[in-house]
C-alpha positions as CSV (number, residue, x, y, z in Angstrom):
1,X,22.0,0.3,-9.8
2,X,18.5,0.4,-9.8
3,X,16.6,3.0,-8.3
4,X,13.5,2.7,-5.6
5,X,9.9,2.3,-7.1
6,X,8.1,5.1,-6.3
7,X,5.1,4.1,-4.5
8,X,3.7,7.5,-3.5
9,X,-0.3,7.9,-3.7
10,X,-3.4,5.9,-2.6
11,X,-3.5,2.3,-3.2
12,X,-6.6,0.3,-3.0
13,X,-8.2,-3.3,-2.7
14,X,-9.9,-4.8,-5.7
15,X,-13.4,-4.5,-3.4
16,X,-12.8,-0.9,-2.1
17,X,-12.9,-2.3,1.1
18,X,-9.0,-1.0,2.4
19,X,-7.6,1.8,1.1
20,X,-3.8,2.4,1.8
21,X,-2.5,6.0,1.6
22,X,1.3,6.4,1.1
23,X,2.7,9.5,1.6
24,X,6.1,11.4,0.2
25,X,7.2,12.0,3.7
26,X,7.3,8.1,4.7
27,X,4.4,7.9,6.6
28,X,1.2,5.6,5.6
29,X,-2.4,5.7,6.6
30,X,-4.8,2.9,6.0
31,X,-8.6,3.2,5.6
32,X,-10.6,-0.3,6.4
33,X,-14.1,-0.2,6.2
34,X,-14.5,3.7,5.8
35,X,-12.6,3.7,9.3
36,X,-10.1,6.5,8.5
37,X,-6.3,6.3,9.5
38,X,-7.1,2.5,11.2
39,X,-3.7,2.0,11.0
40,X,-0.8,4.4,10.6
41,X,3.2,4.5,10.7
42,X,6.2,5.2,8.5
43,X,7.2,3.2,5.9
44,X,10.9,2.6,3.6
45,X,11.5,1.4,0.2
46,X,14.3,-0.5,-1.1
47,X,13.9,-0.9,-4.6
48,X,10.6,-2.9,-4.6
49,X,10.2,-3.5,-1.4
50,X,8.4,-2.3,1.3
51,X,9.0,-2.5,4.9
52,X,6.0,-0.8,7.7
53,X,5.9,0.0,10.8
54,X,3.1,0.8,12.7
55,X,2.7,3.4,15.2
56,X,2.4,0.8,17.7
57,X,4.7,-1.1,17.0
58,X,3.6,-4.0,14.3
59,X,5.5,-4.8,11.3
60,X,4.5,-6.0,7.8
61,X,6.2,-5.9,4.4
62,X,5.2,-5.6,1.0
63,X,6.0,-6.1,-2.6
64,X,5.2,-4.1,-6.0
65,X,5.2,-6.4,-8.8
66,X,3.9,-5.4,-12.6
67,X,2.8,-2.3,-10.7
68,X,1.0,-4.3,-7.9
69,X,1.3,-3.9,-4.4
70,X,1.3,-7.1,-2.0
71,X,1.3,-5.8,1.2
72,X,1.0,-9.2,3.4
73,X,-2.1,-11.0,2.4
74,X,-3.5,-8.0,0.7
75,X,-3.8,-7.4,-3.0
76,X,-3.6,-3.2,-4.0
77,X,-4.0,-1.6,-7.0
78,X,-2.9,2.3,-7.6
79,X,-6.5,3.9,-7.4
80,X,-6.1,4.9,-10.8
81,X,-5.0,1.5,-12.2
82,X,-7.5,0.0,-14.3
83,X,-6.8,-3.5,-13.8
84,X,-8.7,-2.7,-10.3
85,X,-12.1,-3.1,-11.8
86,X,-11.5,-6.4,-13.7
87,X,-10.3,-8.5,-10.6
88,X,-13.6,-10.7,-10.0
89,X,-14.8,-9.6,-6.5
């Protein structure tokens, strides 16, 4: 049986612009814009997959493929990832 990814750390757009923070304890915080915690709520994994929920209530699901995250429409890299830098902006 394959075991859950471990997503764990800060995740960020090609452009800076969003920066998603997920914790070990299963909650998320997301930075847009240099607005801190603009959205936060808990978040599962199931192997790859990742389902959110927002502290008010919104849901959205994401993805990690090749060591991507595609959270909905967006496009995050680990923060350390260098592939980060070469996506044309």
């Amino acid at each position: 049986m394959k075991s859950d990814i471990d997503v764990v750390g800060m995740w960020v757009t090609a452009d800076g612009h969003i920066r998603q923070e997920l914790r070990a304890d299963g909650r998320y915080a997301e930075e847009r814009g240099g607005r801190r915690s603009a959205y936060t709520g808990r978040y599962s994994v199931t192997k790859a997959h990742l389902d959110y929920v927002d502290d008010t209530g919104f849901t959205a699901t994401g993805d990690i493929r090749d060591g991507v995250l595609y959270h909905e429409h967006l496009v995050l890299y680990r923060e350390s990832d260098d592939r980060r830098g070469q996506v044309r902006r």
